[in-house]
C-alpha positions as CSV (number, residue, x, y, z in Angstrom):
1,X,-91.8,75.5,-121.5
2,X,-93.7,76.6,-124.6
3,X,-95.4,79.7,-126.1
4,X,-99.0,78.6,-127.4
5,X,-99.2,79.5,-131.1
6,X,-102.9,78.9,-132.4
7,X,-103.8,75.4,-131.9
8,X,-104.0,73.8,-128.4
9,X,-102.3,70.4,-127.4
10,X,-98.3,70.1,-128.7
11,X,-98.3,70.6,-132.3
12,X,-99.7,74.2,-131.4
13,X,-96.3,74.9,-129.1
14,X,-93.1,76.4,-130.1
15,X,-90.7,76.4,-127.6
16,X,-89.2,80.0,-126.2
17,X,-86.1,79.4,-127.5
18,X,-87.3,78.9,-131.0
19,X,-89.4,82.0,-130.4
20,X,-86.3,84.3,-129.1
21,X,-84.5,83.0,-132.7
22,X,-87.6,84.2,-134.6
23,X,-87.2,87.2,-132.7
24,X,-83.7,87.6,-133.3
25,X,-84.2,86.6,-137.1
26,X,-86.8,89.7,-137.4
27,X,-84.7,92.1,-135.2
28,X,-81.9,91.3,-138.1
29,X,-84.1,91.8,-141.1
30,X,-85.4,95.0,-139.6
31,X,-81.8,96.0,-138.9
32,X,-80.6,95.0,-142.3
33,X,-83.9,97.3,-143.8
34,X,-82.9,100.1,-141.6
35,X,-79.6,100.9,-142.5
36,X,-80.6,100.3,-146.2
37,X,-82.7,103.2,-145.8
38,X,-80.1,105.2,-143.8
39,X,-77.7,104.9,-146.6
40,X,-80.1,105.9,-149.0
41,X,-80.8,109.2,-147.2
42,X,-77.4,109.8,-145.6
43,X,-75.8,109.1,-148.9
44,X,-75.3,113.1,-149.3
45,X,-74.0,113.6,-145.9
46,X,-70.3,112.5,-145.2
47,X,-71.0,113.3,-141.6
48,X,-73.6,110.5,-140.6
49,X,-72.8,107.3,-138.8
50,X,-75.9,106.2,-138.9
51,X,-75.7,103.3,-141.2
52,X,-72.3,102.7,-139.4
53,X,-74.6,101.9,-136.3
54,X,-77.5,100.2,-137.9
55,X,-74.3,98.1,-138.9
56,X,-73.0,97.6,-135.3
57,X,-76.6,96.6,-134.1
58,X,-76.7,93.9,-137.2
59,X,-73.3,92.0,-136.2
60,X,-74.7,92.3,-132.5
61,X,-78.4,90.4,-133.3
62,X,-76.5,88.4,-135.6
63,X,-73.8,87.3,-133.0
64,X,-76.3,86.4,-130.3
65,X,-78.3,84.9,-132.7
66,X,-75.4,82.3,-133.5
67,X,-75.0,82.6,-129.6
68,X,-78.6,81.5,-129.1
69,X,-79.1,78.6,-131.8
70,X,-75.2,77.4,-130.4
71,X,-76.7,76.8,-127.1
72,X,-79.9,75.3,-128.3
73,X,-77.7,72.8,-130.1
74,X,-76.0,72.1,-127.2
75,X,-78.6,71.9,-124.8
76,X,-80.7,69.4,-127.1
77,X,-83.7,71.3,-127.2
78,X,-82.8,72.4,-131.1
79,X,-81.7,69.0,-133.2
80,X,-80.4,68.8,-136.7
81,X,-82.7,67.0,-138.7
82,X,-81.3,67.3,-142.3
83,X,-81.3,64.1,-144.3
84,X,-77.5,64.6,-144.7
85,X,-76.8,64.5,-141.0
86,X,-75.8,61.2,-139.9
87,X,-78.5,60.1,-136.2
């Protein structure tokens, strides 16, 4: 199964796992940008957990990130292809 990118035939196909990690990637960037902003805001406020939570949802995307890629591996649709990495 694949998600058409812009070209047809296969070099235009990423598969839907390598599309939920790019998703996951953004989701962590986002998360990591949000809660930089939340502590520049709250940074007055002793009451506001916010960056606490933006926190919380980071480690979560992270974690199933790992998650995600782990089972790729695993499953064989993701392969290691660094030179260093012994076929």
């Amino acid at each position: 199964m694949c998600v058409r990118v812009t070209a047809p035939g296969p070099e235009g196909c990423i598969g839907v796992l390598k599309a939920i990690i790019l998703i996951l990637l953004a989701a962590v960037v986002v998360s990591l940008f949000t809660g930089l902003g939340f502590l520049f805001k709250d940074s007055h406020r002793a009451d506001s957990k916010r960056t606490l939570y933006a926190l919380g949802i980071r480690i979560s995307l992270a974690a199933t990130l790992m998650l995600v890629v782990f089972y790729g591996l695993q499953t064989g649709e993701l392969t290691l292809n660094a030179p260093w990495h012994g076929h």
